[in-house]
MIDOSE-1310 file (N, C-alpha, C; in nm, 2 decimals, decimal comma, always signed):
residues 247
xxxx	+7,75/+0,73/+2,25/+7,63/+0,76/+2,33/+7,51/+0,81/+2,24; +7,53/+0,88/+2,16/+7,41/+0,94/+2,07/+7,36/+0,86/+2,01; +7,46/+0,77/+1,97/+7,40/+0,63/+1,86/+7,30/+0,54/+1,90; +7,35/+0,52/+2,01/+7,25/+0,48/+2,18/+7,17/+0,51/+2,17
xxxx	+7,14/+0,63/+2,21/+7,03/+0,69/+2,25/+6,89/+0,68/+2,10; +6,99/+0,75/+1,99/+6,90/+0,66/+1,88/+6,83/+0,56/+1,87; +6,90/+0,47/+1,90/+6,85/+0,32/+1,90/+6,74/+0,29/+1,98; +6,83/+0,35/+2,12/+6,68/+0,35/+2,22/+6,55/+0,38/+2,19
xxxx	+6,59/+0,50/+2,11/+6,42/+0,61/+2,11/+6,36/+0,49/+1,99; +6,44/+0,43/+1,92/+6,34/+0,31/+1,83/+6,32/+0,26/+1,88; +6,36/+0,14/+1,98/+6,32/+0,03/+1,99/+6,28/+0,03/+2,18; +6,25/+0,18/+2,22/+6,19/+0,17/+2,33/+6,08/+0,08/+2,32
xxxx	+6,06/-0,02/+2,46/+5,95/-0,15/+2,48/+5,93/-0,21/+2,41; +6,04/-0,26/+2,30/+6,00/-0,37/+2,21/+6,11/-0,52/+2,31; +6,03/-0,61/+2,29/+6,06/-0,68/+2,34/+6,10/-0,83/+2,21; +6,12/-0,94/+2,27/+6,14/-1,05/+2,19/+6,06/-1,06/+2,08
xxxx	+5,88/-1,02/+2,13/+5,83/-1,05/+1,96/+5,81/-0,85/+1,89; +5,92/-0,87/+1,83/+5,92/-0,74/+1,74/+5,91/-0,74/+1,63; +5,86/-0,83/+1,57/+5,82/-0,85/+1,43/+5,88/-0,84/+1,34; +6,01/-0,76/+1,36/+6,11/-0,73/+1,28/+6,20/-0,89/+1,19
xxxx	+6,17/-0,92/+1,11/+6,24/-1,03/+1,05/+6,33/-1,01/+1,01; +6,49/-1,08/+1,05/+6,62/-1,06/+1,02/+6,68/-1,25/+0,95; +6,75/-1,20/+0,90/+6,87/-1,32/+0,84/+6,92/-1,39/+1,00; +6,89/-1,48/+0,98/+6,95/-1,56/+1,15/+7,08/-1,58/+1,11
xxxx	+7,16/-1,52/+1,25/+7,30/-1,50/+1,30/+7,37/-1,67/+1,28; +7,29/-1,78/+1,31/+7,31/-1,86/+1,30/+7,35/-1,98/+1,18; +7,42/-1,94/+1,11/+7,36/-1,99/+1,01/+7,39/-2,13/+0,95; +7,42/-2,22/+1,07/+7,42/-2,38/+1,04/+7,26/-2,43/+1,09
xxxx	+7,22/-2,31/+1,11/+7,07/-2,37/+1,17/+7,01/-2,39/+1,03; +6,89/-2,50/+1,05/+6,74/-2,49/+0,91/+6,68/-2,35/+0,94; +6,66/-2,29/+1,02/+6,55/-2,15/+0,95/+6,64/-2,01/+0,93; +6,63/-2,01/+0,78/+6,73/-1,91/+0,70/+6,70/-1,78/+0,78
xxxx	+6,53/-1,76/+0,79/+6,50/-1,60/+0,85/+6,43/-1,61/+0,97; +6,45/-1,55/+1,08/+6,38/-1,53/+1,19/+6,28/-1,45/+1,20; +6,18/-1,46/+1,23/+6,09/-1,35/+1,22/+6,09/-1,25/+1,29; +6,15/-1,30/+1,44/+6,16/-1,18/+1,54/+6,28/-1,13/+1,50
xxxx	+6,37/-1,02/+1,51/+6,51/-1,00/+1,57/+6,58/-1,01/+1,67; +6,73/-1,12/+1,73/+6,68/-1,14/+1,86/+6,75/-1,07/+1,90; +6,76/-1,04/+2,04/+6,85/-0,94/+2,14/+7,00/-0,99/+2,14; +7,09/-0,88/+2,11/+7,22/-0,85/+2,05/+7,29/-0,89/+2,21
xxxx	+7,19/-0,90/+2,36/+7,32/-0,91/+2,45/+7,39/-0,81/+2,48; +7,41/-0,71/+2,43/+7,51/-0,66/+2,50/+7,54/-0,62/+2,62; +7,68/-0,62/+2,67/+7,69/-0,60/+2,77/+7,70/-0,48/+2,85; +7,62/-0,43/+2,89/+7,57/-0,32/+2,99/+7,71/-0,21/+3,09
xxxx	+7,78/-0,34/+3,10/+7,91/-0,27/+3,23/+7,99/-0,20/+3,10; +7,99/-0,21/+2,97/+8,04/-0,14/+2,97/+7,98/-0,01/+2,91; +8,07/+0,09/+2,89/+8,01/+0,26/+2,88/+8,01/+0,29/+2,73; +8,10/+0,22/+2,65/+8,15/+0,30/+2,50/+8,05/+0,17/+2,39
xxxx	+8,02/+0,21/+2,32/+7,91/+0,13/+2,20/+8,04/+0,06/+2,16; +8,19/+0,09/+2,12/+8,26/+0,00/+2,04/+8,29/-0,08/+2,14; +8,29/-0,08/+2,25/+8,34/-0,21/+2,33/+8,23/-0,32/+2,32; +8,14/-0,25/+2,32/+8,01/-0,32/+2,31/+7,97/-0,42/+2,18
xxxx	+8,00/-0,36/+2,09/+8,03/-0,45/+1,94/+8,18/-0,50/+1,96; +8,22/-0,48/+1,97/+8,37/-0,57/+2,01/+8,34/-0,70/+2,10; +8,29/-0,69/+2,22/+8,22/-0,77/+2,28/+8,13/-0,90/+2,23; +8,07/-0,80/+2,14/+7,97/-0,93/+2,09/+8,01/-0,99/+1,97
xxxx	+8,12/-0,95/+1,88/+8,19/-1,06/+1,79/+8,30/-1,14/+1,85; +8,35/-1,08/+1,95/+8,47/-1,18/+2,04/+8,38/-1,27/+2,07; +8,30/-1,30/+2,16/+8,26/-1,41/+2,23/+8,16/-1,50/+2,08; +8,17/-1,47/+1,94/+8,11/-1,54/+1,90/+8,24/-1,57/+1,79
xxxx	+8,35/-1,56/+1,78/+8,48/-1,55/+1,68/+8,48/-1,73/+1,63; +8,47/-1,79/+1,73/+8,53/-1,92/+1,71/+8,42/-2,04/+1,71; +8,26/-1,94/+1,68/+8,15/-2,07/+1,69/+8,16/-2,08/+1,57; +8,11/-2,20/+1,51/+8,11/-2,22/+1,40/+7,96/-2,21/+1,34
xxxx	+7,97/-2,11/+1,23/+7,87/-2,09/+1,17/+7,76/-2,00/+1,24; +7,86/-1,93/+1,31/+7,81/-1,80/+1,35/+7,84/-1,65/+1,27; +7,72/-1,59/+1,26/+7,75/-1,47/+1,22/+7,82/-1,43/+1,04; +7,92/-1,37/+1,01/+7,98/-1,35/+0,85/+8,11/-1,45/+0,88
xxxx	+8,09/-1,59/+0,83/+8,15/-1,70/+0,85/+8,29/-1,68/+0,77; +8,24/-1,61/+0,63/+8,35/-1,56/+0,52/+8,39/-1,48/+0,53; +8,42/-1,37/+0,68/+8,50/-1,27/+0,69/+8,61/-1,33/+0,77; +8,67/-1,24/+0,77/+8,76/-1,22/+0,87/+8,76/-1,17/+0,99
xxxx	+8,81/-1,14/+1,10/+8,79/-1,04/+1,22/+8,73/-0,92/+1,18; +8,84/-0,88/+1,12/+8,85/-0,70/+1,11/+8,74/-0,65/+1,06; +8,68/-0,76/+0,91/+8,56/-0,71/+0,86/+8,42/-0,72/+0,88; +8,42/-0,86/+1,05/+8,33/-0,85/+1,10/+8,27/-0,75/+1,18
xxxx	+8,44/-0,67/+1,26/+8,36/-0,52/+1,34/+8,39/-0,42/+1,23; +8,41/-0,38/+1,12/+8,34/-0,30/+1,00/+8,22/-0,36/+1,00; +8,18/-0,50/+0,94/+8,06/-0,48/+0,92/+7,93/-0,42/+1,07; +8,00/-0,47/+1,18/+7,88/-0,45/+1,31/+7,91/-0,28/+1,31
xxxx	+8,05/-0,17/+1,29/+8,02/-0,06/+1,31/+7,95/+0,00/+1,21; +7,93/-0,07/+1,07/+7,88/+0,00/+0,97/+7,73/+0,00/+1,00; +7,67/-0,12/+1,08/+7,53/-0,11/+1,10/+7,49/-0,02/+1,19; +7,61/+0,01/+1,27/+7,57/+0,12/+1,43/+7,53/+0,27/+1,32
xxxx	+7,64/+0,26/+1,22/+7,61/+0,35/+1,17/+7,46/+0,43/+1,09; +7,46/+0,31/+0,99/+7,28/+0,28/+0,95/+7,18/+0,31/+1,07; +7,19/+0,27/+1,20/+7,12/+0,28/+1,32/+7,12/+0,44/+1,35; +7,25/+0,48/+1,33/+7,24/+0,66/+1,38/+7,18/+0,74/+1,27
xxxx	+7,18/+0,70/+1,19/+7,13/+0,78/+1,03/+7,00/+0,77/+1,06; +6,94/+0,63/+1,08/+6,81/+0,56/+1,09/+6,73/+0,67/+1,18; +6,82/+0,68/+1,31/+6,72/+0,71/+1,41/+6,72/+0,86/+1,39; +6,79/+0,94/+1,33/+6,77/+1,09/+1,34/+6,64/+1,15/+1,24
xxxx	+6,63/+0,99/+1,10/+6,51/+1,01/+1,01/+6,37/+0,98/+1,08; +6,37/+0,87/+1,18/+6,25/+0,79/+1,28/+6,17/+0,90/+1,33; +6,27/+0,99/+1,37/+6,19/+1,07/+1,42/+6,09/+1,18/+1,33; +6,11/+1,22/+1,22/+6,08/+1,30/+1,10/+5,95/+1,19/+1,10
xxxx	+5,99/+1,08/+1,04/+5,88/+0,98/+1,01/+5,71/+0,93/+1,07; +5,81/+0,95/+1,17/+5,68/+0,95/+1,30/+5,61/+1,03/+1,31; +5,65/+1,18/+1,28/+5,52/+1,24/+1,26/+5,49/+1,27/+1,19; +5,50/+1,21/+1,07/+5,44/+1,25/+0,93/+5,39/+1,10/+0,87
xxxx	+5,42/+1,04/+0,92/+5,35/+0,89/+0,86/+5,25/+0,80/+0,99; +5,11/+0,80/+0,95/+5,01/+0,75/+1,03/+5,05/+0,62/+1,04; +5,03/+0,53/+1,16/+5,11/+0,41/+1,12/+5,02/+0,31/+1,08; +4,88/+0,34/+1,05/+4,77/+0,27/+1,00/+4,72/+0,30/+0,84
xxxx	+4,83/+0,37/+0,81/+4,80/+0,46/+0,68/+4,81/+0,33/+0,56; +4,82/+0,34/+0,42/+4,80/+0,26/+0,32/+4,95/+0,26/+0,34; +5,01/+0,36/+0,37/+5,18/+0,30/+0,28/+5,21/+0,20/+0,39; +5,20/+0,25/+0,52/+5,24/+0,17/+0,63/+5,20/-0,02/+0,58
xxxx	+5,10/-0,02/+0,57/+5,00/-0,12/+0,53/+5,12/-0,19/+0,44; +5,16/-0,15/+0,31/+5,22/-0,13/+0,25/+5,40/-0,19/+0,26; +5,38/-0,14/+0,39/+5,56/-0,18/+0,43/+5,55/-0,30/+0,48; +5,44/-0,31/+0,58/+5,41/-0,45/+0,61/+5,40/-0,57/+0,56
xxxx	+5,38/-0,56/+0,44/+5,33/-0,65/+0,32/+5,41/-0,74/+0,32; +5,53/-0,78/+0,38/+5,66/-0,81/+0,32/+5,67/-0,96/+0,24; +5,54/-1,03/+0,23/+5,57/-1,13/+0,13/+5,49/-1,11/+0,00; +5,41/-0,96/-0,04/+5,41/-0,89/-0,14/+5,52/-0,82/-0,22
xxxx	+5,55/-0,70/-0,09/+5,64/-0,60/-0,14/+5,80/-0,67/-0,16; +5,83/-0,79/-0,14/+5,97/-0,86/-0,18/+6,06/-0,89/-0,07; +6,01/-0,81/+0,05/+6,13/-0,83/+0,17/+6,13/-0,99/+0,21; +6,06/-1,07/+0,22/+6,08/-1,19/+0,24/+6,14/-1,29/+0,15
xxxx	+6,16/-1,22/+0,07/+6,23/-1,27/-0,04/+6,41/-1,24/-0,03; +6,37/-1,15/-0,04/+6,52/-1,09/-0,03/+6,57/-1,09/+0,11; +6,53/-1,14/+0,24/+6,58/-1,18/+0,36/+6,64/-1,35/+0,29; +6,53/-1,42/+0,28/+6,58/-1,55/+0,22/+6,69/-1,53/+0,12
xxxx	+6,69/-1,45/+0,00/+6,85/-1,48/-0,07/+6,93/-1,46/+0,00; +6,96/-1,32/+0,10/+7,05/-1,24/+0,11/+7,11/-1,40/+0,23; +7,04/-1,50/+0,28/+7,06/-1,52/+0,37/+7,14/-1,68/+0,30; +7,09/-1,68/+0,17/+7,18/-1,77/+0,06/+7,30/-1,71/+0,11
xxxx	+7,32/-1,62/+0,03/+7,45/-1,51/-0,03/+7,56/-1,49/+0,10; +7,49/-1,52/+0,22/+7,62/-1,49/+0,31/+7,65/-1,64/+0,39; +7,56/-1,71/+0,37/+7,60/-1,87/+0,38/+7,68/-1,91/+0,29; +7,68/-1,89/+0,18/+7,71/-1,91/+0,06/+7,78/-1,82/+0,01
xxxx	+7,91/-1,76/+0,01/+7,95/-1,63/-0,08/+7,95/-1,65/-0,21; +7,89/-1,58/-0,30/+7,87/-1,63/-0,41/+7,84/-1,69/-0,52; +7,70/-1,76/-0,42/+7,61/-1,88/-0,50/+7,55/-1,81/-0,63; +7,51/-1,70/-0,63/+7,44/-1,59/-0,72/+7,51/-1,54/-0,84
xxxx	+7,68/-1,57/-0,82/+7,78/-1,54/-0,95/+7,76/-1,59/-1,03; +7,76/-1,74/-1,09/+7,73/-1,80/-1,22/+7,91/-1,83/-1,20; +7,99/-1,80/-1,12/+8,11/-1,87/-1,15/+8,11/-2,00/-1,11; +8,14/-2,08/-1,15/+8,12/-2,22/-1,13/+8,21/-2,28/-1,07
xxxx	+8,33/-2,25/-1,07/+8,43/-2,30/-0,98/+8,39/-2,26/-0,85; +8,31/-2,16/-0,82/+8,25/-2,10/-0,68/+8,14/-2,23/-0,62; +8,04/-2,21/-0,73/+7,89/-2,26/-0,72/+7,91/-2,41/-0,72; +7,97/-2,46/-0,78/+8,00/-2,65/-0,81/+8,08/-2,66/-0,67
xxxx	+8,15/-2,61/-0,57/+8,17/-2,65/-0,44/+8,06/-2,63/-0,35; +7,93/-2,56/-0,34/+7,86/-2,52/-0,26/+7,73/-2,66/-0,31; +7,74/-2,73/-0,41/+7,65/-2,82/-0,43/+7,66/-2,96/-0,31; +7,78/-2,96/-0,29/+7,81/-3,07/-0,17/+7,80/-2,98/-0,02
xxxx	+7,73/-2,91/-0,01/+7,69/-2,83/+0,10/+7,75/-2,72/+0,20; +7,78/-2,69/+0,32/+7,76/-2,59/+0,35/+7,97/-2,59/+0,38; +8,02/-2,44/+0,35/+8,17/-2,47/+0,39/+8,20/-2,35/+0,45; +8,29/-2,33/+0,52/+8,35/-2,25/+0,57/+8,50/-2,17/+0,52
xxxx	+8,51/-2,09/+0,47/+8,60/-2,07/+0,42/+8,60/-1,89/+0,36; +8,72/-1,82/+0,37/+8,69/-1,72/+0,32/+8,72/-1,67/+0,19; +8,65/-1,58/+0,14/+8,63/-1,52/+0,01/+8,65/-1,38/+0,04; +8,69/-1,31/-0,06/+8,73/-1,20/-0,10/+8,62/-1,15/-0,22
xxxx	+8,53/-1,04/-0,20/+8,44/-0,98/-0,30/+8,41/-0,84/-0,29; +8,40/-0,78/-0,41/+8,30/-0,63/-0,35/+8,21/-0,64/-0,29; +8,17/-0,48/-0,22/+8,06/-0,42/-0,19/+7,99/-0,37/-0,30; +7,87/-0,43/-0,34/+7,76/-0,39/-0,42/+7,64/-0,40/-0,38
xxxx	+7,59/-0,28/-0,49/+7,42/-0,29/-0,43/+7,35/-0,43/-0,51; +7,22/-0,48/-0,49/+7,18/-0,60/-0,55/+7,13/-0,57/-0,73; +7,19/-0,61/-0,80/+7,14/-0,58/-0,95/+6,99/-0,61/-0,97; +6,95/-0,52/-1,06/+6,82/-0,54/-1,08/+6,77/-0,64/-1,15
xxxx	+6,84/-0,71/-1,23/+6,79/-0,83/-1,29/+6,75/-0,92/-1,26; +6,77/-0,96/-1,13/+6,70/-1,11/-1,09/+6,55/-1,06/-1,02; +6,45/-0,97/-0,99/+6,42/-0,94/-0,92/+6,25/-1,02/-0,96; +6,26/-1,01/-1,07/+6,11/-1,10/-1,15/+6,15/-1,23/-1,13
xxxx	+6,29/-1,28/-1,09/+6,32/-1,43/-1,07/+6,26/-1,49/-0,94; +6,36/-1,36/-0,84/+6,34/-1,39/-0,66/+6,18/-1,40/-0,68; +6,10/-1,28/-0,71/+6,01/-1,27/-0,67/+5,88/-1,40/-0,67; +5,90/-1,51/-0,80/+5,88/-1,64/-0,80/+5,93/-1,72/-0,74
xxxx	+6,05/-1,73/-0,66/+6,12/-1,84/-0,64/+6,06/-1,86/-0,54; +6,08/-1,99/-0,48/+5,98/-2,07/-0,40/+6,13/-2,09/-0,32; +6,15/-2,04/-0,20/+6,24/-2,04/-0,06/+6,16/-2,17/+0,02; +6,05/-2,25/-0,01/+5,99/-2,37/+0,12/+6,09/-2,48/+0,10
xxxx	+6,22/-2,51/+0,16/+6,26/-2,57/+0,15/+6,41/-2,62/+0,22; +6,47/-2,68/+0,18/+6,63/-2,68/+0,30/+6,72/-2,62/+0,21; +6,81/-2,57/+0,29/+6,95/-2,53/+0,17/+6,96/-2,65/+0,14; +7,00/-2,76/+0,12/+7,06/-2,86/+0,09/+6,94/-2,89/-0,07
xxxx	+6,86/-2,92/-0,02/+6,70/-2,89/-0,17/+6,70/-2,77/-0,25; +6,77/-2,66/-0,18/+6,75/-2,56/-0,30/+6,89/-2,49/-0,34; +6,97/-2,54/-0,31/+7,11/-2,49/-0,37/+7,12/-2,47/-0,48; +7,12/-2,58/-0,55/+7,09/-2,62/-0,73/+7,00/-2,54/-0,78
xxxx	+6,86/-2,48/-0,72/+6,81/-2,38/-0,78/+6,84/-2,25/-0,78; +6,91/-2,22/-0,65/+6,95/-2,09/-0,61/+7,07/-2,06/-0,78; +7,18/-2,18/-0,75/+7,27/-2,16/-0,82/+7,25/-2,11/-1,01; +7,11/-2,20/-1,00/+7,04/-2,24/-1,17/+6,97/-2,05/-1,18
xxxx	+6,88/-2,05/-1,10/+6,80/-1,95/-1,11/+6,84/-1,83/-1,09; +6,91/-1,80/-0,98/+6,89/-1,66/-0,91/+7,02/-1,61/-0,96; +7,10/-1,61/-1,07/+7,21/-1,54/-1,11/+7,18/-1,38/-1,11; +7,26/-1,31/-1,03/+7,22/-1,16/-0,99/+7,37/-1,06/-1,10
xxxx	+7,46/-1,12/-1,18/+7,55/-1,06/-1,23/+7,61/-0,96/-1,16; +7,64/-0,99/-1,07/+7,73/-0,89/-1,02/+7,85/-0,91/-1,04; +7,89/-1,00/-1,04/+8,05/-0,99/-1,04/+8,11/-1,07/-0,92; +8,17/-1,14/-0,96/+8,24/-1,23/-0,80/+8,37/-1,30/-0,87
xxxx	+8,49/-1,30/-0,76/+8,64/-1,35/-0,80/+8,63/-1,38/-0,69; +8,66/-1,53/-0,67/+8,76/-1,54/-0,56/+8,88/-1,57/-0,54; +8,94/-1,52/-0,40/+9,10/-1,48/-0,46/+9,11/-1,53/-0,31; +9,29/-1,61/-0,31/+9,35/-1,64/-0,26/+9,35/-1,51/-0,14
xxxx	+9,35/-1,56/+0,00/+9,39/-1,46/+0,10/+9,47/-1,46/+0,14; +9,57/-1,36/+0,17/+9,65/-1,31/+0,24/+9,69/-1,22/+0,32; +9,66/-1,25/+0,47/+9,62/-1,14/+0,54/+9,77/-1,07/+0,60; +9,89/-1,12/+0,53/+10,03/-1,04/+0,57/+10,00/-0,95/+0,42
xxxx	+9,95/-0,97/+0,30/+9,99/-0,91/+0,18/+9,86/-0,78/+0,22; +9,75/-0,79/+0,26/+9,68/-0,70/+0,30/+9,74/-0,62/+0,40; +9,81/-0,68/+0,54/+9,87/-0,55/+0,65/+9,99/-0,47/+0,56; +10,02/-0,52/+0,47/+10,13/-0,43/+0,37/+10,05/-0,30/+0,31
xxxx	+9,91/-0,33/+0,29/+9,87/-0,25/+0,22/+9,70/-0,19/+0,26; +9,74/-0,21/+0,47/+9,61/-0,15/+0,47/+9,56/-0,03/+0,51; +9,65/+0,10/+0,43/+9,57/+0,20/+0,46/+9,50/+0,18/+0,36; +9,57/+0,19/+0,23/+9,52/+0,20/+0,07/+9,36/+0,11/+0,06
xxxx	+9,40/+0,02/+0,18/+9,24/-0,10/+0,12/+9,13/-0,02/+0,24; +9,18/+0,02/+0,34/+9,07/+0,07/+0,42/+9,02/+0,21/+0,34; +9,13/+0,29/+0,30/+9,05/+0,39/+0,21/+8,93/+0,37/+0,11; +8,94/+0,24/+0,00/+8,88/+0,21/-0,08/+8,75/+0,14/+0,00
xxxx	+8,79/+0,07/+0,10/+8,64/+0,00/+0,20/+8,58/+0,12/+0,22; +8,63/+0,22/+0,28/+8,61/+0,32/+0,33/+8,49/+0,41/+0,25; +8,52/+0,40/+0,14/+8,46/+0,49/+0,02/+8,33/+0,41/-0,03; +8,34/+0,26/-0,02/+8,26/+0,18/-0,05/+8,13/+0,15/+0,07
xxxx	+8,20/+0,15/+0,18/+8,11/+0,17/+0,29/+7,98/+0,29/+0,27; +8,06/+0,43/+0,28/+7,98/+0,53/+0,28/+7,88/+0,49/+0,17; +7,92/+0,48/+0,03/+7,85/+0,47/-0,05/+7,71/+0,40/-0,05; +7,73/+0,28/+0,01/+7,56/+0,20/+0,07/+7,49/+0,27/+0,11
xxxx	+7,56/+0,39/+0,24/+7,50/+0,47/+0,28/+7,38/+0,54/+0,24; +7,31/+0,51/+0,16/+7,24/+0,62/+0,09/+7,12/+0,68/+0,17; +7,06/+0,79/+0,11/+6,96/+0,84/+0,20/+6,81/+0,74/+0,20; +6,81/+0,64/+0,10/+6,72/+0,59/+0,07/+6,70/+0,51/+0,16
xxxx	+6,82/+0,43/+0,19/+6,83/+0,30/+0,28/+6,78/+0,38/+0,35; +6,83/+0,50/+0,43/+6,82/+0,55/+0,56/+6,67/+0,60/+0,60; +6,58/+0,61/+0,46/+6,42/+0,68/+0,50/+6,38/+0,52/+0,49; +6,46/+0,42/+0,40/+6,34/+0,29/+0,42/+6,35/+0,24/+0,55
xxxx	+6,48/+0,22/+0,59/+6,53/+0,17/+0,73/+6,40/+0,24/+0,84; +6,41/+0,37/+0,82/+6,33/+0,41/+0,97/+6,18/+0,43/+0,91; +6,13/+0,38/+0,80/+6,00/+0,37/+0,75/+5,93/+0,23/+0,82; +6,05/+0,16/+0,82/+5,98/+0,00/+0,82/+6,00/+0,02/+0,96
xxxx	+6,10/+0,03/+1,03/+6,08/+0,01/+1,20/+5,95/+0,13/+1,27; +5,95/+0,21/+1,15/+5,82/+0,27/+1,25/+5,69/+0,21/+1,21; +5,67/+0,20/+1,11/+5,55/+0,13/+1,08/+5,54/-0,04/+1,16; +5,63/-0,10/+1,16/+5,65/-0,23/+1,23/+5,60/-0,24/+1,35
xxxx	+5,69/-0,14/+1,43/+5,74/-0,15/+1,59/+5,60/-0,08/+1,63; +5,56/+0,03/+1,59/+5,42/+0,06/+1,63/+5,30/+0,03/+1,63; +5,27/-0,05/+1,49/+5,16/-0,14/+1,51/+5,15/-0,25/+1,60; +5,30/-0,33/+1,64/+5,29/-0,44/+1,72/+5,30/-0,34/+1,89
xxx	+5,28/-0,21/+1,91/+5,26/-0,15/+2,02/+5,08/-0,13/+2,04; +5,09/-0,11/+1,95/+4,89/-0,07/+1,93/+4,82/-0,22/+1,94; +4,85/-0,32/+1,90/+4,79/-0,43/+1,91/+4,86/-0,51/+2,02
């Protein structure tokens, strides 16, 4: 309920055009990023927020090319509770923010920018990277199957933050195009060194061994966590959500 209520106090009266640009859930569609973010749906009757995220990966489990295609179940509701979580961090900073940052100010100005300041950029890779697990490794046994187009199939990888080295790359690359036109560049160009294996799954060799792996997600989870994310997160929804209230 608190999380809730978080959420609410952000995105009280925002409607369909919220300006907010997200990676489309959809991802056998042509447009990589949406500009709006759209409404999550959920369903109302019920009372507790995890039924509510539970809810809205069940009814989307078996479309195809819906949502983290290269997960699994389990790590689709980690990933949706990990965002509730981002959301309750978010909204206890929103509020600090709001009154200390004018939303007409230069930085606001500033956040907005987003095909200056790199976010449009980095909505378009990130939105490679999860179409794609792995286009950005340089492993080639990875990248040389994703040249004949879009697959379905799961992968096994860390949690990492984005390496700094591609970032004078992204920031030139030219996203006007179809995945199918820019795969070969993504694959040529935007090598981010992180690190990527893919490994055979085994989802009986994992229940053998899943406290040990939820401890380690566990630890990796928090870790994203950071306070940074959490002041940029409620920096950009206040500066966002309020100018498109004032205009």
């Amino acid at each position: 309920k608190q999380w809730y209520q978080r959420r609410v106090a952000i995105t009280a009266g925002v409607g369909e055009n919220n300006g907010i640009p997200v990676v489309n859930p959809m991802l056998r569609d042509p447009q990589r990023v949406l500009a709006n973010a759209p409404v999550m749906g959920y369903d109302d009757e019920f009372v507790t927020d995890g039924m509510k995220h539970f809810d809205v990966i069940m009814l989307g489990v078996n479309m195809k090319g819906w949502h983290l295609t290269a997960f699994e179940l389990l790590e689709r509701l980690s990933h949706v509770y990990h965002m509730s979580e981002i959301w309750a961090f978010a909204g206890k900073k929103y509020k600090k923010v709001a009154k200390r940052v004018e939303v007409d100010s230069e930085l606001c100005d500033c956040v907005r920018d987003i095909d200056s300041n790199g976010l449009s950029k980095y909505l378009q890779l990130t939105a490679f990277q999860i179409r794609y697990p792995g286009i950005t490794s340089g492993n080639t046994t990875v990248t040389d199957a994703y040249l004949g187009g879009f697959l379905d199939y799961h992968i096994s990888y860390g949690l990492e933050e984005r390496p700094k080295n591609i970032v004078k790359s992204l920031m030139s690359f030219d996203f006007s195009g179809t995945d199918e036109e820019l795969i070969e560049d993504v694959v040529n160009n935007l090598v981010d060194e992180a690190g990527f294996e893919a490994e055979e799954h085994d989802i009986y060799e994992e229940m053998k061994h899943s406290r040990e792996h939820w401890e380690w997600c566990k630890e990796e989870l928090k870790g994203l966590l950071t306070p940074q994310l959490v002041y940029d997160t409620a920096l950009f929804m206040h500066c966002q959500l309020n100018v498109q209230k004032q205009f």
